[in-house]
VOGU-3710 file (C-alpha; in Angstrom, 3 decimals, decimal comma):
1> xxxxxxxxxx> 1,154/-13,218/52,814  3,837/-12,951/50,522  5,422/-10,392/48,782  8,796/-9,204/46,734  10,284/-5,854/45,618  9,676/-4,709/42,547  12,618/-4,317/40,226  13,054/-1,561/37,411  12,329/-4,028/35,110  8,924/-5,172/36,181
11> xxxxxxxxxx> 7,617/-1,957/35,078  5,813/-2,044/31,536  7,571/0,958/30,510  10,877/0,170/31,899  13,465/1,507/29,324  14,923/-2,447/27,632  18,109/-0,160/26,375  18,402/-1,961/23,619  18,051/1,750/20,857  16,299/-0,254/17,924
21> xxxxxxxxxx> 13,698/2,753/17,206  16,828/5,229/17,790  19,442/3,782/15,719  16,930/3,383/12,817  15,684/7,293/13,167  19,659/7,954/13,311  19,778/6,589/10,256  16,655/7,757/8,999  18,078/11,279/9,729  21,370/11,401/8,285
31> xxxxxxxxxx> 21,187/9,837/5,034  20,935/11,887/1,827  19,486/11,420/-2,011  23,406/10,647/-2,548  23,299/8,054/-0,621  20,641/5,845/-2,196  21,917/3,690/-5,083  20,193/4,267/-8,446  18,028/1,228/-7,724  16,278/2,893/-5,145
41> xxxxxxxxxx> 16,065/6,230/-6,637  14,685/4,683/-9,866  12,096/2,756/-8,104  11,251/5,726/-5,944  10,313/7,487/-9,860  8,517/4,103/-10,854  6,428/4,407/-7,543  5,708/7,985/-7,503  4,259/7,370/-11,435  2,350/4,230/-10,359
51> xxxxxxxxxx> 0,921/6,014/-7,375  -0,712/9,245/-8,419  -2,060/7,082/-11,543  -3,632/5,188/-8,962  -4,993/8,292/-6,917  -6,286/10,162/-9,945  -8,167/6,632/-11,270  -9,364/6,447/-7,717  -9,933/10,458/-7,701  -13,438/10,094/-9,302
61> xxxxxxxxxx> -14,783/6,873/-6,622  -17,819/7,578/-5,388  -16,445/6,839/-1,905  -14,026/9,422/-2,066  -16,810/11,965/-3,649  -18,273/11,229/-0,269  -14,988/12,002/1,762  -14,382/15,041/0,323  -17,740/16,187/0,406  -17,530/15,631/4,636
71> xxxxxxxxxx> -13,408/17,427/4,585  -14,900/20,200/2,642  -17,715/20,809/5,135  -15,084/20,861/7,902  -13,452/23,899/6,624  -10,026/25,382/7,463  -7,844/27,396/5,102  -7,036/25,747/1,732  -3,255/24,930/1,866  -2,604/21,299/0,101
81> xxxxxxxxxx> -4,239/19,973/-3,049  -6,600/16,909/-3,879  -5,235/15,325/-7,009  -7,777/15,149/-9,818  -10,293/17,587/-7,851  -9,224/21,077/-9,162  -9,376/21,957/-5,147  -7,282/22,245/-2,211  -8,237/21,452/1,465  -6,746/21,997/5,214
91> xxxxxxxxxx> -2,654/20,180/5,450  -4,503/17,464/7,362  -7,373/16,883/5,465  -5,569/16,271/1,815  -3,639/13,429/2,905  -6,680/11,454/4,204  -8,383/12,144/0,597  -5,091/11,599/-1,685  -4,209/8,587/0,366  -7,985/6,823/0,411
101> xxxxxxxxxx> -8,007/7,663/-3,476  -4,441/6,518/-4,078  -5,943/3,039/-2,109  -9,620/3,222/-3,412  -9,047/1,130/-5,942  -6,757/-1,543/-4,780  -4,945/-0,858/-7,527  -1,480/0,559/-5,807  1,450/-0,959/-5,039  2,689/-3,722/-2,342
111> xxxxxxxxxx> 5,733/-5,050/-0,841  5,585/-7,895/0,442  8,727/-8,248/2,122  7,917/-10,277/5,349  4,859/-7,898/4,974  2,043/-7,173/2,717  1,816/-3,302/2,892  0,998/-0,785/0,813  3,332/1,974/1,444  2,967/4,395/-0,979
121> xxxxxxxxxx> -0,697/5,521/-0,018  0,238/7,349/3,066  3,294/8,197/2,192  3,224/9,917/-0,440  0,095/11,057/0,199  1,880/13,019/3,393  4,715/13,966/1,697  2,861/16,028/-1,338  0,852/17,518/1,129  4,039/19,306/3,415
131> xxxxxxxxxx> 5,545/19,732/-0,108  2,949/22,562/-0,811  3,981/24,535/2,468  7,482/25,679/0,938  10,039/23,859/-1,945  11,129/20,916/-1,875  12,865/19,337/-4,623  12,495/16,089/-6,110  15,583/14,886/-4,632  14,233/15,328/-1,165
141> xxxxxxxxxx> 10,590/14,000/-2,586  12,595/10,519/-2,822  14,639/10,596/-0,057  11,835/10,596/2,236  9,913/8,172/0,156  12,641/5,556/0,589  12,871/6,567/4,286  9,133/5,818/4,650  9,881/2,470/3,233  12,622/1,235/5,823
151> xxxxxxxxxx> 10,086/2,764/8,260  7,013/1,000/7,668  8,468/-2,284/6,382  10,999/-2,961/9,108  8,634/-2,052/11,532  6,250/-4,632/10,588  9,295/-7,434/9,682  9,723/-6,791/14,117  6,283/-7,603/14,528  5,724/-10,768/12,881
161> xxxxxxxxxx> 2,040/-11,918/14,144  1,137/-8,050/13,328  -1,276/-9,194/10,106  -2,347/-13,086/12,038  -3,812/-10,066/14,641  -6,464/-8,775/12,263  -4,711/-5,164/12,020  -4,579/-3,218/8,285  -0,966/-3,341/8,082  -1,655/0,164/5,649
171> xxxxxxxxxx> -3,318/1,891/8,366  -1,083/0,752/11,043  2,656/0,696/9,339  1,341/2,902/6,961  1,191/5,438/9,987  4,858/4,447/11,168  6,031/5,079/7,385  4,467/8,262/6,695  5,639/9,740/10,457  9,011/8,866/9,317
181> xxxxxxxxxx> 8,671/10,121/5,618  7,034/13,248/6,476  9,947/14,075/9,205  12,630/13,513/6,676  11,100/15,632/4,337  11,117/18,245/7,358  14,798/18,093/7,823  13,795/16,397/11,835  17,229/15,655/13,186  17,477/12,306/15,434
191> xxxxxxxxxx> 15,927/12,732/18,082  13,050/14,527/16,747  12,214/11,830/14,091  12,250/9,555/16,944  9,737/11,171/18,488  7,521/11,842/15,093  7,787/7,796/14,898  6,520/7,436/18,167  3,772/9,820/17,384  2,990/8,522/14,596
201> xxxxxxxxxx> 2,975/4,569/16,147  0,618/5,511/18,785  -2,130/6,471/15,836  -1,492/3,549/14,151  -4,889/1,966/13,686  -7,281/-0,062/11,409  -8,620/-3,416/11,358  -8,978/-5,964/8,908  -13,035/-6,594/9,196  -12,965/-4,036/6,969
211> xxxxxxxxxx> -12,276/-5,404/4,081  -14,379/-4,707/0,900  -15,538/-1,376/2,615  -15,135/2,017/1,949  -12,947/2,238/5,613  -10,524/-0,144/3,934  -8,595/2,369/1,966  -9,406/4,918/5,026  -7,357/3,768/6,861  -4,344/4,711/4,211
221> xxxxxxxxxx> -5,538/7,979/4,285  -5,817/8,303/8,109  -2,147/7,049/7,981  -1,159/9,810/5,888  -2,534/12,399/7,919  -1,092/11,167/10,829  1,987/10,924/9,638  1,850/14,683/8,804  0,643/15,747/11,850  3,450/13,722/13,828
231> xxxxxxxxxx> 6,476/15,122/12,112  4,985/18,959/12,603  4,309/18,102/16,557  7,898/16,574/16,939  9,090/19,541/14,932  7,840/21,903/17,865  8,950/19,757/20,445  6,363/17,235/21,073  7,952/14,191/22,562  7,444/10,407/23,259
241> xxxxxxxxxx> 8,925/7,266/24,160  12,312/6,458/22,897  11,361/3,055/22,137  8,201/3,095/20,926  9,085/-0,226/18,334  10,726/-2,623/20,381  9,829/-1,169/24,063  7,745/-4,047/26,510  5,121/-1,996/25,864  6,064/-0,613/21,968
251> xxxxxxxxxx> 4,465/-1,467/18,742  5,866/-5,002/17,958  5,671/-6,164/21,595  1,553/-5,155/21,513  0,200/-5,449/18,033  2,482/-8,607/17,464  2,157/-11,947/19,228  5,375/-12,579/18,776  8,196/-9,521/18,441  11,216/-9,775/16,364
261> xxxxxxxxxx> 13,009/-6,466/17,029  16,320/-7,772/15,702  15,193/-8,008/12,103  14,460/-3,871/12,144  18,367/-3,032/12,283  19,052/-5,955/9,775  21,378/-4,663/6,601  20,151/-1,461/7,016  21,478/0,827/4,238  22,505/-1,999/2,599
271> xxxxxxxxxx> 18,760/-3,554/1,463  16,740/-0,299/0,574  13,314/-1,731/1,159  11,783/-0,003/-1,868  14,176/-1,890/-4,159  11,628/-5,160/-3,058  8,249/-2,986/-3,824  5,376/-5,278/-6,157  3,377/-2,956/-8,511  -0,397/-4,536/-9,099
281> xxxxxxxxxx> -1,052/-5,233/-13,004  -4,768/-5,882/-11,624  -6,940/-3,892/-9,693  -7,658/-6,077/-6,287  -6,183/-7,636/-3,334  -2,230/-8,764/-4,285  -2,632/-12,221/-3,318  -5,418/-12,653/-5,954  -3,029/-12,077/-8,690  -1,475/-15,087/-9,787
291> xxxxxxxxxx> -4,654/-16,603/-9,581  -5,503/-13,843/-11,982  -2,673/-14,671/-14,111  -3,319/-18,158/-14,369  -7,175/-17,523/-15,353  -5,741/-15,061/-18,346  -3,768/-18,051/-19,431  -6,145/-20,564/-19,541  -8,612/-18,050/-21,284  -6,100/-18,330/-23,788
301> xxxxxxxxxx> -6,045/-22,053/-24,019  -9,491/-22,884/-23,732  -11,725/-23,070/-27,003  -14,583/-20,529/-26,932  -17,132/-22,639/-27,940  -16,446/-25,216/-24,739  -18,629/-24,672/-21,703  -16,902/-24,292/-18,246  -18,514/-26,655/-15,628  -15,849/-26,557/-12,819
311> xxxxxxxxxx> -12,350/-23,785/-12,535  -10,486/-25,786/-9,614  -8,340/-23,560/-7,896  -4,943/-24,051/-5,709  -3,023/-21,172/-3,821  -1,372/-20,062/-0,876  -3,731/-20,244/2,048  -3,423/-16,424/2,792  -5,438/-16,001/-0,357  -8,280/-18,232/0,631
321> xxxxxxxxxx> -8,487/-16,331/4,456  -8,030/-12,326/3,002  -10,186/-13,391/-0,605  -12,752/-15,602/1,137  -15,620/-13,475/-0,151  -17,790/-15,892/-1,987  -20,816/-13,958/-3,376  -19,732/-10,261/-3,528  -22,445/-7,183/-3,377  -20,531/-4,687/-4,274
331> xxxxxxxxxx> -17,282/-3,457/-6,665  -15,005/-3,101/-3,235  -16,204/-6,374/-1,853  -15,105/-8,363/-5,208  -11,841/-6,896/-4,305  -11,474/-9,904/-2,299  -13,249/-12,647/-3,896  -11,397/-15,596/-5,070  -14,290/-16,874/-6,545  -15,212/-13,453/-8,447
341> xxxxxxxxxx> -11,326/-12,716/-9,949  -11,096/-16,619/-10,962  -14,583/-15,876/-13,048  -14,242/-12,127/-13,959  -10,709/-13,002/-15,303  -11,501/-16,157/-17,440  -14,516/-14,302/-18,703  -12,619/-10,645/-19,431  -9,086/-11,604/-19,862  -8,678/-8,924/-18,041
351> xxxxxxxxxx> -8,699/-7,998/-14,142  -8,865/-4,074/-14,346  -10,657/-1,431/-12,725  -13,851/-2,722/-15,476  -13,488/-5,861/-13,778  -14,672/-4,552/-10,202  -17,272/-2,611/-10,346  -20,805/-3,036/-8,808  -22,185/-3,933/-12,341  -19,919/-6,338/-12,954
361> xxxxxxxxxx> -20,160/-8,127/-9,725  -24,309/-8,597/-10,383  -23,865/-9,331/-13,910  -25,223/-13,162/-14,107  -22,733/-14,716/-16,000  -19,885/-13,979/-14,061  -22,315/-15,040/-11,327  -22,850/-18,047/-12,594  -19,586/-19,130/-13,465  -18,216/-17,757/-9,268
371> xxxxxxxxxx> -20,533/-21,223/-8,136  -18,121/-23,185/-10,358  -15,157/-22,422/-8,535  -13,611/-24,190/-6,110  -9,941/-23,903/-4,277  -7,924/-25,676/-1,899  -5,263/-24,089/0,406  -2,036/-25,958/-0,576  0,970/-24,825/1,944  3,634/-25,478/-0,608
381> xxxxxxxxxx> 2,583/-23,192/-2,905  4,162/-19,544/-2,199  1,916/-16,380/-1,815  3,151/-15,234/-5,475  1,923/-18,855/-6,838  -1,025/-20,587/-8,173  -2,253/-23,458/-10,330  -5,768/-23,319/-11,806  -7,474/-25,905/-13,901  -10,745/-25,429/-15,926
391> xxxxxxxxxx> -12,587/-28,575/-16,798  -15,217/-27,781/-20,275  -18,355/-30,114/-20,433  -16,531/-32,446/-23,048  -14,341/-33,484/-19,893  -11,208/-31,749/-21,407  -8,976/-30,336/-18,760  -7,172/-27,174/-19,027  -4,036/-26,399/-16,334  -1,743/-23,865/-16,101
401> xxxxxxxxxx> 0,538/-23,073/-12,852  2,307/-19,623/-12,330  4,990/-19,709/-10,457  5,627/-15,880/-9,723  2,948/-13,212/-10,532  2,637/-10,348/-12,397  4,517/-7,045/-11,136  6,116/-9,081/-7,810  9,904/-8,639/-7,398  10,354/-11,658/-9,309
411> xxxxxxxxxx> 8,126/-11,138/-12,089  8,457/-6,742/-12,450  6,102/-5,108/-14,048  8,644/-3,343/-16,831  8,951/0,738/-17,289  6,942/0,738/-19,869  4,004/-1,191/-18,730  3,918/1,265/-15,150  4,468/4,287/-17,467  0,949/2,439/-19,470
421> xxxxxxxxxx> -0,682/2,133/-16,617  0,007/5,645/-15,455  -1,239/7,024/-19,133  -4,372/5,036/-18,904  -5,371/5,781/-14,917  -4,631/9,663/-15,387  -5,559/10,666/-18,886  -9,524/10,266/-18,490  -9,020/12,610/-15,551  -6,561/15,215/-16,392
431> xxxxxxxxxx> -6,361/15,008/-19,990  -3,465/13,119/-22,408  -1,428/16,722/-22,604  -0,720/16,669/-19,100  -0,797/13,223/-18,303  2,270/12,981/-20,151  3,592/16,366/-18,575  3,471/14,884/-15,557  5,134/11,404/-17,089  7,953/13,335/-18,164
441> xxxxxxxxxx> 8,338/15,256/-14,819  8,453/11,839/-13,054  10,798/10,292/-15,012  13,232/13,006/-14,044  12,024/13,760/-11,164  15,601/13,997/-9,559  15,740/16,991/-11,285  12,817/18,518/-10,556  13,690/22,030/-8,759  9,774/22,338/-7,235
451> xxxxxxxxx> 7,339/19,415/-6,333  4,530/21,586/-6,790  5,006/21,963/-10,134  4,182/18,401/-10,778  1,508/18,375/-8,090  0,305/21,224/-10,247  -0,264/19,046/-13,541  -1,935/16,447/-11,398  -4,748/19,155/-9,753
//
């Protein structure tokens, strides 16, 4: 029979001493708005604007009709607002409805930094929430927005094999980013904001089988709420680990195959991770979009009196394994059909919110033309590429290859075309005259003395 002594470091929770999640919630802590360089505090206005155009488009979904319906029935006092709902709902409650209507749609934005996350969902969806329990300025309204960012996005650049494991990187980094956010927004010193990430990480949930469903953009919301209701536990005192990201048993070491814990520290507050944000142009999954912009072009090129028998199709395999939806039943589930956008957006020109509904994914030409569709997975080609060729019954052949899609850090979408977008998502729900109240607001939204007077034009 043989035996040995345990050491300190056979034990799963043994402390590694190495102060990754400290050092970055040291950071987190400390820095102010006058730190950030105007980079980051512009793009912190561009994703504020693109956001709550994207949460009151998504305001009206039928699955978030549902949602509130159930939040409502749960009562609790009224203390934070739902955007585009003329109501207000329990501090927990609002960010799981702002954040699943500011994700609804699939419309919001995505960094894909060594990650593909959508960060602004539960972040901001937290952060408008806490702002409606006493003032906070704009200024501090970006500040923790750009600290949710190195939250969420380093966490998941440590845990490279985090999206290979089937997890919702928005429901599970969106949780990390929205702890951190909301605790900045608080004022949490260190150690407390190490402990609202902690709290936050051990919510982190939501899986990618849920694609195309209403729990898909759930899980942003979830995040959100989580988020809020770490910071105000760590603000009383609640505690956990001190090394909750790179710990043996921490979030990159267990919802990562492989951990990377180095790359979390890595130039921080010299790359502000919000200066690398994507904004969508198109309403569906991000990797779908230079597909999408190849389709527009070709639309362009082809004659409209040629019939389409084949669209051939090559992109970055990640598209093929989240977009592999081939005959969609519903608007959410053409979300992630490659075979749907390629059709949809030869047919349209277009990839909008139109372009994804339920109607549109029955309609039988657009039907017809998804079994003419065909792609290959070609590893060369970069998750921001694709090359498309349509082939018309007269055998000519139509190509066109984009090499970095719309609205990715490459290819921006510009001021004015977010400041569009915004117009055209909010207007239909809270009118043109304060649509482009709130527009203005945002644009100087360092400036603004009271966050709830914007939240106010957005009700």
């Amino acid at each position: 029979m043989s035996s040995q002594f345990a050491t300190q470091m056979d034990y799963g929770a043994a402390a590694l001493d190495l102060n990754v999640t400290k050092d970055l919630c040291s950071f987190l802590s400390s820095f102010t708005f006058e730190d950030l360089p105007e980079k980051a505090v512009h793009e912190g206005r561009r994703g504020v604007m693109d956001w709550i155009g994207c949460a009151l488009a998504g305001s009206q979904h039928p699955t978030i009709t549902k949602l509130v319906g159930v939040l409502s029935d749960l009562g609790g006092a009224s203390q934070a607002t739902v955007l585009g709902r003329q109501m207000k709902i329990g501090l927990l409650e609002a960010p799981i409805a702002n954040g699943q209507m500011g994700h609804v749609l699939d419309f919001d934005d995505t960094h894909m930094g060594g990650v593909v996350l959508h960060a602004s969902s539960p972040v901001l969806s937290a952060l408008l929430a806490l702002s409606e329990r006493s003032p906070f300025t704009g200024r501090d309204l970006i500040a923790a927005y750009c600290a949710g960012f190195e939250a969420g996005v380093r966490a998941g650049q440590g845990a490279p094999g985090h999206h290979a494991g089937g997890w919702h990187l928005t429901g599970t980094l969106g949780s990390i980013a929205a702890g951190a956010a909301a605790g900045k927004l608080l004022g949490l010193d260190a150690q407390q904001l190490t402990n609202a990430l902690g709290i936050a990480a051990t919510q982190a949930a939501g899986m990618q089988q849920n694609r195309g469903t209403m729990c898909k953009s759930f899980h942003a919301g979830k995040a959100g709420s989580s988020g809020v209701l770490a910071a105000l536990l760590a603000q009383r005192g609640f505690d956990s680990s001190d090394e909750i990201l790179e710990g043996k048993r921490g979030f990159c070491r267990i919802y990562s195959k492989d951990a990377a814990t180095e790359l979390i520290l890595d130039q921080l507050g010299e790359r502000w991770e919000i200066t690398r944000n994507g904004h969508k142009p198109y309403a569906c999954g991000v990797v779908l979009h230079p597909t999408i912009d190849a389709m527009i072009a070709l639309a362009a090129k082809v004659p409209k009196n040629e019939h389409v028998v084949a669209i051939e199709l090559r992109v970055n395999p990640l598209a093929v394994t989240i977009t592999g939806v081939a005959n969609p039943k519903t608007g959410l589930k053409s979300k992630f059909s490659l075979s749907h956008t390629a059709a949809v957006s030869f047919l349209d020109g277009a990839a909008g919110v139109a372009q994804y509904t339920d109607k549109r994914a029955f309609d039988p030409n657009v039907a017809a033309l998804r079994e003419r569709v065909s792609a290959r997975m070609d590893e060369s080609l970069r998750k921001d590429q694709a090359w498309a060729a349509v082939v018309t019954q007269s055998g000519a052949r139509y190509e066109h290859l984009v090499d970095h899609a719309s609205g990715t850090v490459d290819n921006p979408m510009s001021d004015s075309a977010i400041e569009s977008k915004f117009l055209a998502n909010s207007s239909p729900v809270i009118g043109q005259e304060r649509a482009l109240r709130a527009r203005d607001a945002i644009w100087s939204l360092d400036r603004l003395e009271d966050v709830r007077d914007l939240l106010a034009l957005c009700a």
